[in-house]
C-alpha positions as CSV (number, residue, x, y, z in Angstrom):
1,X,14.3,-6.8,-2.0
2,X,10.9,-4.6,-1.8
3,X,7.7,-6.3,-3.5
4,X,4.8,-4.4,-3.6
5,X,1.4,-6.3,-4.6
6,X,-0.8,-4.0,-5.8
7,X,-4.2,-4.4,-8.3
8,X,-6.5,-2.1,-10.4
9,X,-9.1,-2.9,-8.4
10,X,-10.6,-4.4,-4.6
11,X,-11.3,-8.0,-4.8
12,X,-8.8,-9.6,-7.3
13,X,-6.9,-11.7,-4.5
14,X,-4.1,-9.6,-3.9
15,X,-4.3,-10.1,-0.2
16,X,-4.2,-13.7,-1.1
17,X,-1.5,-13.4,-3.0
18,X,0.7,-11.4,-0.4
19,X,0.0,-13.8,2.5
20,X,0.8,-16.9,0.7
21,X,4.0,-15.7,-0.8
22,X,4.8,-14.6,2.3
23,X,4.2,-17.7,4.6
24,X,6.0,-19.2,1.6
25,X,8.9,-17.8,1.9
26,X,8.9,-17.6,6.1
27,X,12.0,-16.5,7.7
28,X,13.9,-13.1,6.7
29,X,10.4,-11.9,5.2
30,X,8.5,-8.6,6.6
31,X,4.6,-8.4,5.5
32,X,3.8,-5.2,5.5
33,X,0.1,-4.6,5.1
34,X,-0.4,-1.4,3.8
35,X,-4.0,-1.0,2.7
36,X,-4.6,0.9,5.9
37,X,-8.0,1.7,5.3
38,X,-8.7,-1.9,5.7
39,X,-6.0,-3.8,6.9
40,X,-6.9,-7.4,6.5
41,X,-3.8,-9.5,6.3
42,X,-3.9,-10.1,10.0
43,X,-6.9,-12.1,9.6
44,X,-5.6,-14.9,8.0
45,X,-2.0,-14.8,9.5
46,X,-2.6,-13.7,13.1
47,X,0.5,-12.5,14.4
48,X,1.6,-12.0,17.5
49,X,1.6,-8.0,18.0
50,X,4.1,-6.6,20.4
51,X,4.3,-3.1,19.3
52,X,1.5,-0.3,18.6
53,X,1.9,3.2,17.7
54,X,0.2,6.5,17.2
55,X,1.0,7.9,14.3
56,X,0.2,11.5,13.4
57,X,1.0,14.5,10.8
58,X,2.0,18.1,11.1
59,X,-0.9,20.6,11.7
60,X,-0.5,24.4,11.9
61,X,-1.8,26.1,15.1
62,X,-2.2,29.8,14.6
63,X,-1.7,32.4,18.0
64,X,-4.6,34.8,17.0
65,X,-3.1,37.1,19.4
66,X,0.3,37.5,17.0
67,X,-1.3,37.1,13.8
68,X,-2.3,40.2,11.7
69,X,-4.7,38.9,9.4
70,X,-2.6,39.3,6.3
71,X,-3.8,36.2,4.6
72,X,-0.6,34.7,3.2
73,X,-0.7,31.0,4.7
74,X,-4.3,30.9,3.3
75,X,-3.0,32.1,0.3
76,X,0.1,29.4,-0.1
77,X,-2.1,26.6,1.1
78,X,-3.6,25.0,-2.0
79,X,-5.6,22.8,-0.1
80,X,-7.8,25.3,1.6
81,X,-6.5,24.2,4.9
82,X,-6.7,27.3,6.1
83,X,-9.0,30.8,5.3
84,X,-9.2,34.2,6.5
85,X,-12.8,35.3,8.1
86,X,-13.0,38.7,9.8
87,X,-9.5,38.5,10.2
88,X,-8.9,35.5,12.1
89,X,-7.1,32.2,10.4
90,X,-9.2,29.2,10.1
91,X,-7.6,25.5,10.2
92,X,-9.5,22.6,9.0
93,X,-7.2,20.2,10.1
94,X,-8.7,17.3,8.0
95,X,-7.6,19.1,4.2
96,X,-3.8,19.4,5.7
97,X,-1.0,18.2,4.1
98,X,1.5,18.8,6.3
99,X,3.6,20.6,4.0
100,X,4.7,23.5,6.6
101,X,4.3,26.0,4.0
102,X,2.1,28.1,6.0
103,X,4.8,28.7,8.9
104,X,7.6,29.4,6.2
105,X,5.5,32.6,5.0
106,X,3.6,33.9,8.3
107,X,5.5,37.0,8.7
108,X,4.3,37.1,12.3
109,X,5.9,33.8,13.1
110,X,2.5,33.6,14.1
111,X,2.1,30.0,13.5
112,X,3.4,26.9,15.7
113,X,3.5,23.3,14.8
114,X,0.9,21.1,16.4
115,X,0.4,17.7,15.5
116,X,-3.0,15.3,15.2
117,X,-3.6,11.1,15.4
118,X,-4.1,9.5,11.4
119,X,-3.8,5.9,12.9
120,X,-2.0,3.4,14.5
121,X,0.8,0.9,13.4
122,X,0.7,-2.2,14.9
123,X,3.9,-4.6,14.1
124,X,4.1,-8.3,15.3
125,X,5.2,-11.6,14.0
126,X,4.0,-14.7,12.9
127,X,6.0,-17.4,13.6
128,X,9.2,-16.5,11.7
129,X,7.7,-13.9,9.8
130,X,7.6,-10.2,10.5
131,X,4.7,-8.3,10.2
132,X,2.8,-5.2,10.2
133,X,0.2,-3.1,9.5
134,X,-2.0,0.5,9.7
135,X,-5.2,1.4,10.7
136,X,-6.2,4.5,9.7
137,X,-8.6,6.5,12.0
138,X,-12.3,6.3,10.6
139,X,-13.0,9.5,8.4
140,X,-9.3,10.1,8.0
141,X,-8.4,10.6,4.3
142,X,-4.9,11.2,4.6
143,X,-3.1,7.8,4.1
144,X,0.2,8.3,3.0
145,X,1.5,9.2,6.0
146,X,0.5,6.3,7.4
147,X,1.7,3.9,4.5
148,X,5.1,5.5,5.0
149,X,5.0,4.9,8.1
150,X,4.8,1.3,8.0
151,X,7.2,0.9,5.1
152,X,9.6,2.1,7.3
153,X,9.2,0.0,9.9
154,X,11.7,-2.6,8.4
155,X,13.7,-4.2,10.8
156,X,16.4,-5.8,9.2
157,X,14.9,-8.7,6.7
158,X,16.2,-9.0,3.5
159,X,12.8,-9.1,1.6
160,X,9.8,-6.9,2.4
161,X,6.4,-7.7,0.9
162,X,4.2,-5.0,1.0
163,X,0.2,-5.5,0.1
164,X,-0.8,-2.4,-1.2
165,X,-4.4,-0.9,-1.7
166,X,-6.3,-1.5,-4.5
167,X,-6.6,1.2,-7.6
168,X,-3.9,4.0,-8.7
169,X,-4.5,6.4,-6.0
170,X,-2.3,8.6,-3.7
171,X,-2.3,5.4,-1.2
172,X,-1.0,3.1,-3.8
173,X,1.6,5.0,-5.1
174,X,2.6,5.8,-1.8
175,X,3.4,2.2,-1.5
176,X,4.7,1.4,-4.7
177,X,7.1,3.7,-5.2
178,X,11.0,3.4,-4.4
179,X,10.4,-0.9,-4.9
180,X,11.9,-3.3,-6.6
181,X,9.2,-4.8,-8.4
182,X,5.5,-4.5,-8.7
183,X,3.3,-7.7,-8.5
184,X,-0.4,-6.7,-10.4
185,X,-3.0,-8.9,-9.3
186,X,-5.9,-9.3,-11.5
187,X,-8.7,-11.4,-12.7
188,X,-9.2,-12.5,-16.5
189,X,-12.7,-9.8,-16.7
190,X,-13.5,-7.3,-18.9
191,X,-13.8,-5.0,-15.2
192,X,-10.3,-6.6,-14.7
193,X,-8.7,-5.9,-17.4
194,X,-9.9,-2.1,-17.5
195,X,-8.3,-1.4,-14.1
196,X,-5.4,-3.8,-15.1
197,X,-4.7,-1.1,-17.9
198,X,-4.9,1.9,-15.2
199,X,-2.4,0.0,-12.9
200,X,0.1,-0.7,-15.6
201,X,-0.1,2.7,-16.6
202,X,0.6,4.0,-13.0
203,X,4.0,1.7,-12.4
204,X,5.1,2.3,-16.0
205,X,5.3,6.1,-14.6
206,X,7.5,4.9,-11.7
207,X,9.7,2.9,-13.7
208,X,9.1,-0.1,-11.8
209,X,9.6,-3.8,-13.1
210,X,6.1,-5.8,-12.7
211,X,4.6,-9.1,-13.5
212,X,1.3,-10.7,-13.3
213,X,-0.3,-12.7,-11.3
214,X,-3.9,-14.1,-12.5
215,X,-6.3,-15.4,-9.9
216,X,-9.5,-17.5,-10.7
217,X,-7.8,-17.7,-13.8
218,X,-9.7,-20.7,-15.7
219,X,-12.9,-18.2,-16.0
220,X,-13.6,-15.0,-18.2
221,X,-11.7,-14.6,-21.2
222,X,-8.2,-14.3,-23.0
223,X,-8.2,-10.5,-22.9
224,X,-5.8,-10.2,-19.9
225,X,-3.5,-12.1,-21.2
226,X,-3.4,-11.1,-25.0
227,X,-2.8,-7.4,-23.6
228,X,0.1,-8.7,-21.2
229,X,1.5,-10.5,-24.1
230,X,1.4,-6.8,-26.1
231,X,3.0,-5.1,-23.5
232,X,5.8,-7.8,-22.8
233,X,4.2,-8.0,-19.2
234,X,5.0,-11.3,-18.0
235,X,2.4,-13.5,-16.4
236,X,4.2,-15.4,-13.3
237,X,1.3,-17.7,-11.9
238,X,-1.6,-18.2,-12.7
239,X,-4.1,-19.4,-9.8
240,X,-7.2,-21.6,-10.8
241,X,-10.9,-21.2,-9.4
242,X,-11.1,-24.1,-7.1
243,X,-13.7,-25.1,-4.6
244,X,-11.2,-25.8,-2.1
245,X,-9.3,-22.4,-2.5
246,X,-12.3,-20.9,-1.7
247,X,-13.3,-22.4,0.9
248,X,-9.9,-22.1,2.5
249,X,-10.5,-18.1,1.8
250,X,-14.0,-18.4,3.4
251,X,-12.6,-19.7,6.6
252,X,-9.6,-17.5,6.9
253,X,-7.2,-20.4,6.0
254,X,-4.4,-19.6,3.7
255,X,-4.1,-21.9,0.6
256,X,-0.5,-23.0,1.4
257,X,-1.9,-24.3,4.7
258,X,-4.8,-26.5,3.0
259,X,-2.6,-27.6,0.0
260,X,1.0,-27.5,1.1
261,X,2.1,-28.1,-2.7
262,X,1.3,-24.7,-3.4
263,X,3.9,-23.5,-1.1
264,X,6.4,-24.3,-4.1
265,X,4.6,-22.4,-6.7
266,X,4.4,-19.6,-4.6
267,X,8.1,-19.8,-4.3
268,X,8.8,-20.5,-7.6
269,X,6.8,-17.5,-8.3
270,X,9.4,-15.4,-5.9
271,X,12.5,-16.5,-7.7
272,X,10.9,-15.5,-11.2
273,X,10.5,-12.0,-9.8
274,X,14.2,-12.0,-8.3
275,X,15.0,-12.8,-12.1
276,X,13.3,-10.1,-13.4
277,X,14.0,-7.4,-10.9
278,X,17.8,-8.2,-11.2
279,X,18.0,-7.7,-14.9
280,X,16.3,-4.6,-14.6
281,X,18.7,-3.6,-11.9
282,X,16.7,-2.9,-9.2
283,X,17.1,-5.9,-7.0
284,X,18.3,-4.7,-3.5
């Protein structure tokens, strides 16, 4: 089974959320932290990394000598990877998108394959667990590649949890899409509820089961939940503002290491999404 935990917006606890669930549910279990731009699940688990990889994407590098200035890859690329000036092609590597199009129509096969560093993936374990994670190079804005990258590194455990990044981007969907189920992390806010709306709107496109988990829950108001209750999304847990969550948080401590009880709700909280991802018929 693939979870992906996923939120409108940065700072709702969905890195909380993944950990926890995670350390939770220990052996057979993959975290995959996926919010590449800043990766911070590491920080509160630290694994034990044993592997680290470049990871790059397709650019195209033209031989000026071949090419005849016809303008046809510019003209394909609807990125403006690539212009024409005084006859000789221009890459800007950084717009890319790897989609090859501009070899398929250079009629002077005038353009090779060449290849440039998004990141890294770093994979590990903690303890039991399996783990890991992408950092994508500073300035880099293509992170899909990279998100892909890591969701494939799955190495045999029967349930993957992936933290995605925040909002209803490219990134997110990129890990989103192909799970089982979607676990939306928000806050009861009128802020959280307004990216809630986005994010529900983004995995009803996909066609993937979610459910809701809300964090500092016994604050703001009753909006989140009267709008999950008109769109029949179900709320799975609900995690109070407590002093000693936070200062668990503060410290980098998880909070099923300072109150062990939680460990159960967390799992509970698991088996209520294996419930609802079956009778959709998308458990794996």
């Amino acid at each position: 089974m693939i979870i992906s935990i996923a939120s409108g917006k940065g700072g709702t606890g969905k890195t909380t959320v993944a950990t926890n669930l995670a350390l939770s549910l220990g052996d057979g279990v993959r975290l995959l932290d996926c919010d590449v731009e800043e990766p911070n699940c590491h920080l509160f688990l630290h694994p034990v990394m044993t592997d680290v990889q470049d990871v790059t994407t397709c650019i195209p590098v033209i031989r000026q000598e071949a090419c005849n200035g016809c303008k046809k890859c510019a003209e394909i690329c609807r990125f403006r990877a690539l212009t024409v000036v005084a006859g000789k092609v221009l890459v800007f590597p950084e717009l890319c998108h790897s989609c090859g199009g501009c070899i398929e129509v250079c009629p002077e096969k005038a353009i090779d394959e060449g290849y440039r560093v998004l990141g890294v993936m770093e994979s590990g374990k903690c303890g039991e667990l399996g783990f890991a994670h992408g950092r994508l190079r500073v300035g880099e804005a293509m992170a899909p590649p990279l998100i892909r990258k890591v969701r494939a590194s799955r190495n045999g455990e029967k349930t993957i949890i992936i933290d995605a990044p925040p909002g209803t981007s490219c990134p997110v969907i990129a890990a989103m899409r192909g799970t089982d189920f979607v676990l939306l992390v928000t806050e009861p806010t009128p802020f959280g509820l307004h990216d809630l709306r986005l994010a529900v709107e983004a995995v009803k496109l996909l066609g993937i089961p979610c459910g809701l988990v809300i964090n500092r829950a016994d604050m703001g108001d009753d909006g989140v939940r009267e709008y999950a209750e008109r769109e029949g999304i179900p709320v799975l847990l609900e995690i109070p503002y407590d002093r000693k969550i936070a200062e668990a948080y503060s410290r980098g401590s998880l909070i099923v290491e300072v109150m062990p009880e939680w460990a159960e709700r967390f799992r509970r909280l698991y088996s209520g999404i294996v419930t609802l991802a079956g009778s959709s018929g998308r458990q794996q």
